[in-house]
N, C-alpha and C positions, 0 to 999 in steps of 0.2 A: 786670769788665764796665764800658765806660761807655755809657752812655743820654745822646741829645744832643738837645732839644726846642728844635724850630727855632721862631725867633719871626720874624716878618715885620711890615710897618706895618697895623695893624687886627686884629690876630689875638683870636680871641675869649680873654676873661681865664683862665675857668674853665676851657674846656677843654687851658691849657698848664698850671695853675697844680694840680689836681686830680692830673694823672697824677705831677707833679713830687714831690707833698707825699706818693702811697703809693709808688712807687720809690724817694724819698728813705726813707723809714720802712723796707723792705725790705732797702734797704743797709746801713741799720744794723742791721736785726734779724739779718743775713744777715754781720754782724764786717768791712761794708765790704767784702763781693763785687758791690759793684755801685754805682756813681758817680753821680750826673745833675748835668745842668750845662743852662743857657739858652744857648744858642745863636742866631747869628744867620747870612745867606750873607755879610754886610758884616763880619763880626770884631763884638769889644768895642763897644757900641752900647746909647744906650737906645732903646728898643723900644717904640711907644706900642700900645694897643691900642685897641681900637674897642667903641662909641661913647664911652667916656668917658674916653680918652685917657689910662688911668693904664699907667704906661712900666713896664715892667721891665725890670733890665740884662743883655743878652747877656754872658757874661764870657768867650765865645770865638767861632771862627767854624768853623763846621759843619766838618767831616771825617770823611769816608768811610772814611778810613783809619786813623784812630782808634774811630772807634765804634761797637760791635755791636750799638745799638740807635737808631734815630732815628726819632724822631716828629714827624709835623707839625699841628698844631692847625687848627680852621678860623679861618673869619673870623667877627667881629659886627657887625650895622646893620643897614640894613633889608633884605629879601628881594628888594623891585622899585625900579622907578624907572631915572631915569638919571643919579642925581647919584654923586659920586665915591667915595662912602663907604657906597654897597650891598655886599651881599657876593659878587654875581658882578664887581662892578671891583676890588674887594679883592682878590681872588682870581686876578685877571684880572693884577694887577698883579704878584700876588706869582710870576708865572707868568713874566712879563717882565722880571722881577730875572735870572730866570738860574739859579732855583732848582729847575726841570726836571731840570737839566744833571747836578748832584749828585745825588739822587733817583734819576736813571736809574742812575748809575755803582751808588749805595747795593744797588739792587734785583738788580742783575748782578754782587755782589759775595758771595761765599761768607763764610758766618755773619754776615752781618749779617743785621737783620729790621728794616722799615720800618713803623712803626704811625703810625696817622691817628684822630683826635679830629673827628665830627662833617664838617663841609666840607674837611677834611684831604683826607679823597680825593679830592674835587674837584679839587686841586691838581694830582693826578699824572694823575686821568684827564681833564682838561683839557688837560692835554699830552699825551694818549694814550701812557699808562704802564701804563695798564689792561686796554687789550684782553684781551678773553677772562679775566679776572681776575677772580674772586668779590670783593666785597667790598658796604660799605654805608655810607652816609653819616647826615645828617638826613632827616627822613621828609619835607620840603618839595623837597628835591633828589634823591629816589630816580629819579623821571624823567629829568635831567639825567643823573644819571650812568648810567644805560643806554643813553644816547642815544649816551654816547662808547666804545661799546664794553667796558665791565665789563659784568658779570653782577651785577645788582645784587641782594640777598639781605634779606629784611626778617628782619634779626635784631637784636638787642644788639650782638653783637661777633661779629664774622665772622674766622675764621681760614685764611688760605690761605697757608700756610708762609710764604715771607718776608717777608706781606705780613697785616697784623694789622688789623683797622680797627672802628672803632667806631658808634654812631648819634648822637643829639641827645648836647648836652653832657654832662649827669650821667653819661653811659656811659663817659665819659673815665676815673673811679671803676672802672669793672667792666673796663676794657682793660687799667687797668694794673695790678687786681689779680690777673687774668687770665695778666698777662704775667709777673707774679713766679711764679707756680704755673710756670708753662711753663718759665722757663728759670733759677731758682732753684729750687722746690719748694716744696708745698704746705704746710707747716707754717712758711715764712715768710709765703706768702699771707692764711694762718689766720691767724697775729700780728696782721699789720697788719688784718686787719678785725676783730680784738677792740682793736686800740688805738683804731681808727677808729669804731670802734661802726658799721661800715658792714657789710652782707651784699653779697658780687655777686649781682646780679639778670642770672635767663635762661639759657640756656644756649647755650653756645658753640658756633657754625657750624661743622660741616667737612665738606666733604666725602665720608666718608666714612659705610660701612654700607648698607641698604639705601633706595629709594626711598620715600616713602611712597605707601603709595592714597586718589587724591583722594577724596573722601566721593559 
């Protein structure tokens, strides 16, 4: 398997950097069934993030048709305002890169699975990728994205088949140890959250089972 974490200009640090470091741990534990790589839509690139501009190096460019996992991180800055480096113009921008285009193909592409860290989903459901799609973002933009047509879900990590998504940044941690359980198995999951000293927190969204009754 390769997992390909797309980096954009502003992307927030942790939430690329976190899912990279327990999928990378998983591929090891896992004898190298599973790759991850920074990705970028421009190829080989350094890649600054936002607010504090520390770069990490894309060492390829995104492909749909190499990899069965892509994840897109949000953005970091500030929330309002109108200057260039809030994160609805982050967002806005990484939207007008042209990185809709792949995303869509990723989402309509059998076995691949597109996961989202935080404002990640913004990304897709800002290009209405969303519609009618369960997912969840940060708890400051749960509005916003309901507004564009997702179902938006107050959970940890929300799971709707091809479509994996997470909430505020540290959950980037519980997606993607989530995501090794799911399509590795859970005693690679376990590994890494005893290497990590980390437990996942919540429990995962789906669909499925019965309704509950409101109180």
């Amino acid at each position: 398997m390769l997992a390909q974490i797309v980096l954009f200009d502003g992307f927030d640090l942790l939430d690329a950097v976190a899912p990279y470091e327990v999928l990378s741990a998983g591929g090891i534990a896992a004898g190298g069934a599973l790759r991850v790589e920074f990705v970028s839509l421009a190829g080989a690139r350094a890649v600054p993030s936002g607010p504090s501009g520390v770069t990490i190096a894309a060492t390829a460019a995104l492909d749909v048709e190499r990899a069965t996992l892509i994840l897109v991180p949000g953005a970091a800055g500030p929330v309002s305002g109108d200057g260039p480096d809030t994160i609805p113009a982050l967002l806005g921008r990484a939207i007008e890169s042209g990185l809709s285009a792949p995303l869509e193909r990723a989402l309509g592409r059998p076995g691949v699975t597109v996961a989202t860290v935080c404002g990640g989903s913004l990304v897709l459901a800002m290009a209405g990728l969303l519609t009618g799609r369960h997912a969840v973002t940060h708890h400051l933009g749960m509005d916003v994205l309901a507004a564009t047509g997702a179902i938006a879900v107050a959970a940890r990590v929300v799971d709707d088949g091809n479509l994996v998504s997470a909430g505020g940044v540290t959950s980037g941690l519980d997606l993607a140890l989530y995501l090794l359980e799911r399509e590795i198995g859970p005693r690679i999951a376990h590994a890494v959250e005893s290497l990590f000293a980390y437990e996942r927190r919540g429990t995962v969204w789906r669909a499925r089972g019965p309704e509950p009754i409101a109180p």
